[in-house]
C-alpha positions as a printed Julia matrix, in Angstrom:
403×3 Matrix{Float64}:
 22.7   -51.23  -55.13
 21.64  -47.77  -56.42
 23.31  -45.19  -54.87
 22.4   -41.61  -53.47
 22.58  -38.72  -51.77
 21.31  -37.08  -48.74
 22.26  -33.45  -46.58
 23.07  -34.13  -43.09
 24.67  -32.9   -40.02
 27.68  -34.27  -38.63
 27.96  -35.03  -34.99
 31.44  -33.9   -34.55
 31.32  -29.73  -33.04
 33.88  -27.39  -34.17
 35.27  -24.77  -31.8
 32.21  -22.7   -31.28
 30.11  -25.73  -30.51
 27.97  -25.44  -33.97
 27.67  -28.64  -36.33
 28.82  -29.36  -40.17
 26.27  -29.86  -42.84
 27.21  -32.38  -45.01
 25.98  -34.36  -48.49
 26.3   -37.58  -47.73
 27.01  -40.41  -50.53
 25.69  -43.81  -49.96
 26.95  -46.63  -52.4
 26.47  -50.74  -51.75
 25.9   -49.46  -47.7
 29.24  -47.28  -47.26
 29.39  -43.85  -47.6
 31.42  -40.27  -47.7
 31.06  -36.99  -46.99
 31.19  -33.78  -48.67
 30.78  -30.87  -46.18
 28.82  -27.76  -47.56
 30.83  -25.3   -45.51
 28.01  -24.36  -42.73
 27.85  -24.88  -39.2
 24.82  -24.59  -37.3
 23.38  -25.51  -33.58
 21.85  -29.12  -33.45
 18.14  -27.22  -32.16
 18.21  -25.08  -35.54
 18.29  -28.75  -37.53
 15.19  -30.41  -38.63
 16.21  -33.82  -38.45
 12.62  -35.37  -39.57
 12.22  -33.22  -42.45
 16.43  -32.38  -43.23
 15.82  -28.98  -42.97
 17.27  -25.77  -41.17
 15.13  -24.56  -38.98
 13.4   -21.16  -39.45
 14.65  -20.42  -35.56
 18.17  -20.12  -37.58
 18.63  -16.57  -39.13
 19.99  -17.67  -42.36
 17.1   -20.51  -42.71
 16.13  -19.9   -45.89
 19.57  -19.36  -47.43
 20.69  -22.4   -46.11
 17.95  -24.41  -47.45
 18.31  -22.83  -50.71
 22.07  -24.08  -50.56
 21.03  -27.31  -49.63
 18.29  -27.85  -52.16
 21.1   -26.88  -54.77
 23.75  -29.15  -53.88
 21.52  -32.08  -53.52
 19.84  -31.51  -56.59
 23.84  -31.16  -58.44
 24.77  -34.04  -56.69
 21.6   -36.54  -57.2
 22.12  -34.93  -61.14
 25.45  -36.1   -61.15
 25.02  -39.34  -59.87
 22.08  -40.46  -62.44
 24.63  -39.12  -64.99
 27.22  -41.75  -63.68
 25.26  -44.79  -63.56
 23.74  -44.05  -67.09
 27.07  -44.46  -68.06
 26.62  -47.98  -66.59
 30.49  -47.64  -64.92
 30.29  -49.06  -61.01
 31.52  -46.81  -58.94
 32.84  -46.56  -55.01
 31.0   -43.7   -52.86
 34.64  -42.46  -52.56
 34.96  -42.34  -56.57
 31.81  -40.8   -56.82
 32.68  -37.93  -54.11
 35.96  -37.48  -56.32
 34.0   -37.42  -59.67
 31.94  -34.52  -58.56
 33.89  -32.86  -56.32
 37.37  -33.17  -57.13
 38.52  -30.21  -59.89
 35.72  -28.38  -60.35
 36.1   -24.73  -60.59
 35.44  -22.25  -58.2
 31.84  -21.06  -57.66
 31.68  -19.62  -54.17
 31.84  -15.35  -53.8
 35.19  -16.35  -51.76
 36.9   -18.34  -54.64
 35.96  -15.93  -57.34
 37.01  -12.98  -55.25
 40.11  -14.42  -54.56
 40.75  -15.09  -57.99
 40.03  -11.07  -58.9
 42.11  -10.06  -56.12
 45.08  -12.33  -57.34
 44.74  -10.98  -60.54
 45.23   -7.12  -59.23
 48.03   -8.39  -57.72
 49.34   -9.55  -60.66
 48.74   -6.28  -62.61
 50.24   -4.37  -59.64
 47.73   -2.39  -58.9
 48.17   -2.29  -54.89
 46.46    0.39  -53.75
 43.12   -0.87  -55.52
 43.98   -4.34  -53.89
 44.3    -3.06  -50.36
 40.52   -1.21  -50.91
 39.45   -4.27  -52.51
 40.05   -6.61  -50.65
 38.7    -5.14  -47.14
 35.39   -4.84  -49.0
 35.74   -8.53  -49.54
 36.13   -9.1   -46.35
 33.22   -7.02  -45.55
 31.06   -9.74  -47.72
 32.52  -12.53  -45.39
 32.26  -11.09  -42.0
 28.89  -10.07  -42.56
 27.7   -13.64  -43.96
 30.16  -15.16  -40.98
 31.28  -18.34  -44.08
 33.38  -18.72  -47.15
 31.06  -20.5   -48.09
 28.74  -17.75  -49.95
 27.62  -18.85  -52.93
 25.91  -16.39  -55.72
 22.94  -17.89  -55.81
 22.49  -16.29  -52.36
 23.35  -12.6   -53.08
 19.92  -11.38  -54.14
 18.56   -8.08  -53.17
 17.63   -8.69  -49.88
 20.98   -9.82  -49.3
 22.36   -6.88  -50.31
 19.81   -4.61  -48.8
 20.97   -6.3   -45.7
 24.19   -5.98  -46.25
 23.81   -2.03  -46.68
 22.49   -2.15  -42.96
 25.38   -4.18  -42.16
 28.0    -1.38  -43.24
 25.98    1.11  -41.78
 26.2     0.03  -38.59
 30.33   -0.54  -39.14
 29.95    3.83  -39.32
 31.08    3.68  -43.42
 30.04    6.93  -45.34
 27.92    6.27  -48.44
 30.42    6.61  -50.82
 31.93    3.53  -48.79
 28.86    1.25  -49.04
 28.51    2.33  -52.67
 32.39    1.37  -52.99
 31.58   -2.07  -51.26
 29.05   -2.71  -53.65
 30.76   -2.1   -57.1
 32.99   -4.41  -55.99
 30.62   -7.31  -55.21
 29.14   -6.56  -58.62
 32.37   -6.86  -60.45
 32.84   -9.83  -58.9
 29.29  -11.08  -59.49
 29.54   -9.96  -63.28
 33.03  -12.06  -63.15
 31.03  -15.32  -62.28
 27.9   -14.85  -64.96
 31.0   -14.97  -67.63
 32.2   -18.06  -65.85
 29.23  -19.95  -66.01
 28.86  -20.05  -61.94
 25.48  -18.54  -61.74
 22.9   -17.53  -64.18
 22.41  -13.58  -65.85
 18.83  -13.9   -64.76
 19.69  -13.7   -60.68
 21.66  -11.02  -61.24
 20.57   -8.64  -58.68
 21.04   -4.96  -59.93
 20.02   -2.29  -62.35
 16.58   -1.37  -63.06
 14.63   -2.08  -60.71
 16.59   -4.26  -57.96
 19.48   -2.77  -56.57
 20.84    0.37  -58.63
 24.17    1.86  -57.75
 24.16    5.44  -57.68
 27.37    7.41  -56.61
 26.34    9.98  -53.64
 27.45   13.86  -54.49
 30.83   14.19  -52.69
 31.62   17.98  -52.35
 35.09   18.72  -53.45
 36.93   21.66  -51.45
 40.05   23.52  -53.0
 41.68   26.22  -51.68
 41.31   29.52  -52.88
 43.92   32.36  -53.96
 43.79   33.68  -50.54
 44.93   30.66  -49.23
 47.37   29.43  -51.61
 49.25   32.38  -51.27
 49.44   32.47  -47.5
 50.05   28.6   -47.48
 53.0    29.08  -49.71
 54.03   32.31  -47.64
 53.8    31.0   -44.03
 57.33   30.77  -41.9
 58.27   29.01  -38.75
 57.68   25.7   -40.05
 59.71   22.71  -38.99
 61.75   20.74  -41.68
 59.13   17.98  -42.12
 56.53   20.7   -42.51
 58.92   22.56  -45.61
 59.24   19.0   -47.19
 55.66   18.29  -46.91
 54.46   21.62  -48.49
 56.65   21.25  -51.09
 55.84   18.07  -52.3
 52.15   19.59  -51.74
 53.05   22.8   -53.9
 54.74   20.7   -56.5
 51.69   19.13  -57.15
 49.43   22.25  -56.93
 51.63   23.89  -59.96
 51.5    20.59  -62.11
 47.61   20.73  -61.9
 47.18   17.8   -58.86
 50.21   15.3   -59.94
 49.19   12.74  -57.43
 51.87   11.71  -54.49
 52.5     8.15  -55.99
 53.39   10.19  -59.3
 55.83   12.63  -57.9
 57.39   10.58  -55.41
 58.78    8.76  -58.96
 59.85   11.9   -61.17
 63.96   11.62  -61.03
 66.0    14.23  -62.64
 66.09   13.24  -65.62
 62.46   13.78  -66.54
 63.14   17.3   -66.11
 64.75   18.76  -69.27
 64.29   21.35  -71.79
 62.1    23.66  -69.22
 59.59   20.84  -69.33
 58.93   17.78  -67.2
 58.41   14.39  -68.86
 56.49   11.83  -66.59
 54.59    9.05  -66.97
 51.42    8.68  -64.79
 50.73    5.61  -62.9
 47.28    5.38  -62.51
 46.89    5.27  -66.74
 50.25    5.12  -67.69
 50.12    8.12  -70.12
 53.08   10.06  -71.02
 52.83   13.9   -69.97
 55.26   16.74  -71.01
 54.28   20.07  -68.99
 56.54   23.45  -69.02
 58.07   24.01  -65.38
 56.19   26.55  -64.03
 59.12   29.6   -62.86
 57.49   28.45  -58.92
 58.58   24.76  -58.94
 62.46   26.21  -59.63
 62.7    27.21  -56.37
 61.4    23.45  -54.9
 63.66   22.39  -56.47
 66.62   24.41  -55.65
 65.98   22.73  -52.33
 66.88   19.15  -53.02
 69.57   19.74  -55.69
 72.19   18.95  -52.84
 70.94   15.68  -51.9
 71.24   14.45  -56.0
 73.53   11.85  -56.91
 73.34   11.41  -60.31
 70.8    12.21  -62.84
 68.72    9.35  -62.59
 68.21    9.96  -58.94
 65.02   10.26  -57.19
 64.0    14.24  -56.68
 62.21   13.72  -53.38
 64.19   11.29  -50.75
 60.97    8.95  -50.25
 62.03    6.42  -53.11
 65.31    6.41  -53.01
 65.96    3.69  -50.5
 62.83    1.77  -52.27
 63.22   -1.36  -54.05
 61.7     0.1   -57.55
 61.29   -3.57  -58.71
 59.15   -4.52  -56.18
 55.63   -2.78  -56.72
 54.76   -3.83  -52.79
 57.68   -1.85  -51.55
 56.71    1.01  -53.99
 53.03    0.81  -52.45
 54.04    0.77  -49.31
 56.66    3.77  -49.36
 54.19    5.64  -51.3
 51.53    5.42  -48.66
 53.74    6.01  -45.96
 55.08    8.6   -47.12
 51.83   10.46  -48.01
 50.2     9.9   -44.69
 53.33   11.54  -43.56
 52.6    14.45  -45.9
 49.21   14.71  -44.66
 50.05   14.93  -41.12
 52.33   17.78  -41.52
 50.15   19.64  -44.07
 47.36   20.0   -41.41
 50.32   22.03  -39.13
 51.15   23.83  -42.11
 47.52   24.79  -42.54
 47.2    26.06  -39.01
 50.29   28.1   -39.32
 48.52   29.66  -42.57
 45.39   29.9   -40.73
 43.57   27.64  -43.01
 40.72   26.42  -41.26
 40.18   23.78  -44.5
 41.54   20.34  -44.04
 44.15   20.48  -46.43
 45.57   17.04  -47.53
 47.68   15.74  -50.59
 44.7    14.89  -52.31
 43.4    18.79  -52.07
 46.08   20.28  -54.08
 43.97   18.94  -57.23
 40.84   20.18  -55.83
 42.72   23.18  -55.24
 43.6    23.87  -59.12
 40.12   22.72  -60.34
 38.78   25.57  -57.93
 40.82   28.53  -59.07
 40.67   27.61  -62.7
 37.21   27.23  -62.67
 35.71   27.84  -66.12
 38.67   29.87  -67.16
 40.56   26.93  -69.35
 38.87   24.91  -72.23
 37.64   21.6   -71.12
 39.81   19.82  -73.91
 42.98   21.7   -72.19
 41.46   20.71  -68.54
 41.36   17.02  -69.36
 45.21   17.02  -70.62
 46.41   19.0   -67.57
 44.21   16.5   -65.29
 45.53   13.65  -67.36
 41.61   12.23  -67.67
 41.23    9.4   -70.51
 37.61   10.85  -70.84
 36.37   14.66  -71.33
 33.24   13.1   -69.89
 35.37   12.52  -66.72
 37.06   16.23  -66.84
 33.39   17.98  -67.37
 31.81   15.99  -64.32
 34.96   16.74  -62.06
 35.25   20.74  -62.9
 31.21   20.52  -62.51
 32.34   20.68  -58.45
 34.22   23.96  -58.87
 32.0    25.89  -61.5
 29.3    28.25  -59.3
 29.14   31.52  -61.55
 26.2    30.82  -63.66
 24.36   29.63  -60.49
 25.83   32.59  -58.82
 24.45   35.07  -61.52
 21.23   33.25  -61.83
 20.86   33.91  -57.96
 22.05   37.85  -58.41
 19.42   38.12  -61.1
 16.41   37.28  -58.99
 16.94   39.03  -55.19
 19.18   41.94  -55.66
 17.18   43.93  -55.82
């Protein structure tokens, strides 16, 4: 007997009372099951016509899904009996089901998340993988399969994160990532280059303006001048300061620079988010940091700043975790500090290389900007020192109504 396959629900609820759609196998009157990963109500399931319903809100997804997997399944079974081979429906579930390689959104973004594990990069993993939980929450299944994400599944999905309060930038952020992992599965062979649903003309990612406040002279100058500050506040605007005169080290950077790097009037780090080496003269300011936390050394190859030192430098999860810990600590005291100063700008450790980009303006060449700013592209350093550049536009204003 010939056999074949057929979508179904199951009869058996789970938990929320909804029903599993199934393939079902048929072979000499006995069959097996392969679930699809949905569950729906038994009134949104056409049982005449083995359909979803349209009064279900995904209906036409769904169907889509099912129309697929039948039509893989049906494909693989004439493939088997050509082969003239007599197969169980159990066999038959294992031939096509058993081993193959992932081809859901979940299973490939899984796979990209392990693998930014792997490289250690944490602190994209932890942004990462909340927008990939975004994708899931809003399609309520694992089961999401590529096929489905077309634009008006993203355009949806844009409403979606709206309503969950996320700033543009966010949504944009959440939608890079989807097409990372969406480019990931075209070189996999999952789903075909012509659903691919961005660029011209379907969904185009464009990254919002951001405006990008420093400090000014003013204020760096009474930040670094203010008194009556608690010992948490002193550490904090150091570590702030120390990364103001180095051009914007970021926290995860300085948090790592031990004694040694600092020799010959210059410090010698190497920077984390690209791994290049840097060598920068100590600017006569950062002396007196230092002087600071010359007490607590212990040897030379000790941690400057106390956040890393009972870290396990090994383990790049520990490192992560100290590293954000620490700077949200930073952050909260900098925002005392500020009042103190009577800085009405929210000054975090992310401002301090806003902060250099604003007072250098256009006052060092662009090839010396992108070493100090440690940028693998002048492309990169021209569109970032683009924020804090205003005198042309200033002029061009002057020119016209002073008059």
């Amino acid at each position: 007997m010939a056999s074949n396959a057929k979508v179904v629900i199951r009869k058996k609820a789970n938990k929320e009372g909804l029903y599993p759609l199934a393939i079902r196998i048929t072979k000499n009157r006995r069959s097996t099951y392969h679930y699809v990963g949905h569950y729906i109500d038994l009134k949104d399931w056409d049982e005449k016509n083995l359909r979803v319903r349209k009064s279900h809100n995904n209906a036409d997804r769904l169907n889509n899904l099912i129309s697929t997997k039948l039509l893989e399944a049906n494909k693989a079974l004439v493939d088997l009996q050509s082969d003239k081979k007599d197969f169980s429906a159990n066999q038959i579930k294992e031939v096509l089901y058993t081993d193959t390689k992932a081809n859901t959104f979940y299973e490939v973004a899984n796979d990209f998340l392990s693998e930014l594990e792997s490289n250690k990069k944490l602190s994209q993993l932890s942004a990462d993988k909340a927008r990939v939980n975004h994708v899931i929450n809003f399609y309520k299944s694992k089961q999401l399969t590529f096929q489905e994400i077309d634009e008006a599944f993203l355009r949806k999905f844009k409403i979606y994160l709206k309503k969950l309060n996320l700033s543009e930038r966010s949504i944009v952020n959440n939608l890079v990532v989807i097409r990372t992992i969406y480019n990931r599965a075209i070189k996999m062979g999952i789903v075909d280059r012509k659903l691919y649903p961005f660029g011209s003309g379907k969904i185009r990612i464009k990254f919002p303006e951001t405006e990008k406040i420093g400090l000014t002279k003013k204020e760096i100058k009474s930040f670094e001048s203010t008194t009556n500050l608690t010992k948490n506040e002193i550490h904090a605007r150091n570590v702030w300061l120390f990364s103001f005169y180095f051009a914007g080290i970021r926290a995860a950077d300085i948090l790592k620079i031990r004694w040694s790097d600092i020799y010959d009037g210059r410090l010698h780090y190497r920077m984390n988010k690209n791994s290049k080496l840097l060598s920068l003269k100590i600017p006569e300011k950062v002396f007196s940091i230092l002087e600071n936390y010359k007490s607590e050394k212990q040897n030379n190859d000790d941690f400057i700043f106390p956040e890393m030192k009972k870290a396990d430098i090994n383990d790049a999860k520990d490192v992560y975790a100290k590293t954000k810990t620490a700077t949200k600590k930073f952050n909260k005291y900098l925002i005392e500090v500020a009042k103190k100063a009577k800085i009405t700008k929210k000054v975090t450790m992310h401002i301090a290389r806003h902060s250099f980009g604003h007072i250098s303006e256009d006052k060092i060449p662009i090839k010396m900007l992108q070493k100090l700013y440690r940028h693998s592209s002048v492309t990169t350093t021209i569109k970032y020192q683009a924020n804090f550049i205003h005198k042309d536009a200033d002029d061009a204003l002057d020119s016209v109504i002073d008059f």
